[in-house]
N, C-alpha and C positions, 0 to 999 in steps of 0.2 A: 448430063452431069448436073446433081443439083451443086448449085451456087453459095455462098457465105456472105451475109451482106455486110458483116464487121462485127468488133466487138463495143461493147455499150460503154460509156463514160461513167458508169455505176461502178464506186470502187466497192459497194457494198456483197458484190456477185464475183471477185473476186475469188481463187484459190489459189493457195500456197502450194508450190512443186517444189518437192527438196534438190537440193543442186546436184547431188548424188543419184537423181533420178535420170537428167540430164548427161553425165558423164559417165555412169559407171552402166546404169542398166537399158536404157532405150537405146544401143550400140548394141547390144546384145540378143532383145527382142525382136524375133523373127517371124511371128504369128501376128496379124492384125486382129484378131479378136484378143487375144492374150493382151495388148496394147491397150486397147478399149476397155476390158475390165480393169486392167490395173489402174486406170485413169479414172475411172468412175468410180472406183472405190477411195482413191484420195481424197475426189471430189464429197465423197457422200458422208466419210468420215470425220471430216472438217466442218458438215453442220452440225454436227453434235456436240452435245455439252455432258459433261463429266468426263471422268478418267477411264474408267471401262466402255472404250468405243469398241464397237464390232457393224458387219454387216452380213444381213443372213442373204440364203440364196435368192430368198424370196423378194427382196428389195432390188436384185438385180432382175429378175423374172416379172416383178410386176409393174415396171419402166416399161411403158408402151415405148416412150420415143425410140430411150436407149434399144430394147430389144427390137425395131422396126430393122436398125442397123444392123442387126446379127444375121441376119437373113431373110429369103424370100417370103418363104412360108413360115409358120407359127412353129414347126416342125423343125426345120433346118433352123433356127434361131436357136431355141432349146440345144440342141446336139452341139451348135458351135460353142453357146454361153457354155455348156457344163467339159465342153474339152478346153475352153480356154481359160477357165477358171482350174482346169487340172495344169494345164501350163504353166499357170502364174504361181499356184504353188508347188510345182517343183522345181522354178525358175527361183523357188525362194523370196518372190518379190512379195506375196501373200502367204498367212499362216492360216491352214485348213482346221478347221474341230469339228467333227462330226461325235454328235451323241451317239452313247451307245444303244445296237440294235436299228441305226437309221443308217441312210443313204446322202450324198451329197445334197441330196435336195431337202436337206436339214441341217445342211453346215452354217456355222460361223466361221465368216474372214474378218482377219487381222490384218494391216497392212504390217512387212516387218520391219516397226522399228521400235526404239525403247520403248514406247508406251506399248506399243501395239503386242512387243512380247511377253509384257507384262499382263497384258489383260489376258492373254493366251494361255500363260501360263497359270491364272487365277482359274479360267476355264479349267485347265487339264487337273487341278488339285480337288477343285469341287467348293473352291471358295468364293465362285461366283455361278449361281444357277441362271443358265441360258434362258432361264424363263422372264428374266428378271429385262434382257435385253431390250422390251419394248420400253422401258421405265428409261432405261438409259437414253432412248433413241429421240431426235427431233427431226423427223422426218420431213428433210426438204419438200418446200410446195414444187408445182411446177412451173418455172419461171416464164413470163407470159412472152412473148416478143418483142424485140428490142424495137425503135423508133426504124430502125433501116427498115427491118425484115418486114412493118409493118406497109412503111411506104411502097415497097416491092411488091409484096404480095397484092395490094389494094390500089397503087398510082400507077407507079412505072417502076423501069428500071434506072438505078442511080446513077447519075453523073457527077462529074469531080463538086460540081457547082450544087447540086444537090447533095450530096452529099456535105458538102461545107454549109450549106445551109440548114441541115438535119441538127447539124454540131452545135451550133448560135444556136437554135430553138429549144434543144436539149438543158443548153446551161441560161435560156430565158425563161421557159416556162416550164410546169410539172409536167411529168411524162403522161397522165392521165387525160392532162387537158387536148395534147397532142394528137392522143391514143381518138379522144373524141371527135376531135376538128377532123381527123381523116375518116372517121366513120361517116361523119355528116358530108365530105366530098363523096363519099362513095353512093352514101343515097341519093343526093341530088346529083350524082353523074356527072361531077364535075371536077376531074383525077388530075388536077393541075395546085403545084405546091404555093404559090401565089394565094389561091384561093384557101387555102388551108393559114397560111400565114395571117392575111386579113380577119379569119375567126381568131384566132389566138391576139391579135393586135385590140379588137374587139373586147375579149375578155378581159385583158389586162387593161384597158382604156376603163370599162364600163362595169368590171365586175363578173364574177362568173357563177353567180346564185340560181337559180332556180329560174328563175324568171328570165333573164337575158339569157338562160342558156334555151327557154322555148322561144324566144325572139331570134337569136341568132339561127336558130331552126325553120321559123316561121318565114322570117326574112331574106334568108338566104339568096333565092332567086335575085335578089337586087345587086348584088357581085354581079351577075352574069347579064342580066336582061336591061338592069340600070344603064350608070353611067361608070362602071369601071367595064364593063361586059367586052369592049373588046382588048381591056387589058389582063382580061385573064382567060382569052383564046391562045396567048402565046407563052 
């Protein structure tokens, strides 16, 4: 079973889930990919800016992460995404537009609510050309990994007290500075969060230009071989 290593203290990565989502429709949703699209279209809707939001199939299809989840193969992904995207809109929770003389896999979805029917229904009159969709759209980057998932995948696994310490480092330093001081344990081979702390104590002490960050690199070894060396064995 892969793991979740939390959610990030970034209110900026935030999404809004309508309460109506939680009561009336996720009680009712009985397909896990049907659950997955409807989710990811909330999500993907809410970076965009203007009034006529939509999402074509193709923004669901060209998500490696997202479609990794749909299935084994490249194969059974496709087949799940286009039956639970037919779920979702006849479950009502999404509005399907397919141009004419095209196949699903040239739809636009709406999620359904008043905007969403609104734009739909601009679709369905011809008062808004599907071509226009990329103009509309600011398509989500993809979001790099949080401070956990980083230390997981690169340290160890989290404990209460690591963890509590990720949280302090988060709201002391930039996440990039973070993102680096665990790159630099990982090259020197030295997967201990002590060691990662003293670089980031380092920057903030001395600065983090150009220079002290190839000293900090250069130097390294003196955490470990120096005189802290047997305090960051444990």
């Amino acid at each position: 079973m892969k793991t979740f290593a939390g959610f990030s203290n970034n209110k900026d990565r935030l999404t809004t889930i309508p309460a109506s989502f939680i009561s009336d429709l996720l009680p009712i949703i009985d397909h896990l990919g049907e659950l997955k699209v409807t989710l990811f279209a909330i999500w993907f809707l809410e970076q965009q800016e203007g009034n006529l939001r939509s999402i074509h199939f193709n923004h669901f299809q060209n998500d490696k992460i997202f479609m990794a989840g749909m299935g084994v193969t490249e194969k059974e992904s496709m087949d799940t995404l286009i039956e639970s995207l037919q779920r979702a809109c006849e479950r009502g929770s999404l509005l399907c537009f397919v141009p004419k003389n095209a196949s699903m896999l040239e739809a636009f979805f709406f999620i359904n609510s008043p905007r969403g029917r609104a734009a739909y229904k601009a679709i369905q009159k011809g008062s808004w050309d599907p071509k226009d969709q990329d103009l509309a759209v600011m398509t989500p980057s993809v979001e790099r990994p949080n401070i956990y998932s980083l230390y997981e995948a690169n340290i160890g696994p989290l404990t209460p007290l690591i963890a509590e310490a990720l949280q302090d480092a988060e709201e002391l330093y930039p996440v990039d500075w973070i993102d680096e001081a665990i790159k630099i344990a990982v090259e020197n081979n030295v997967r201990r969060w002590r060691y990662i702390e003293a670089i980031l104590k380092s920057w903030k002490e001395r600065g983090r230009d150009e220079k002290n960050r190839r000293d900090t690199q250069e130097n390294s070894r003196r955490f470990i071989d120096g005189e802290y060396g047997e305090f960051f064995k444990h």
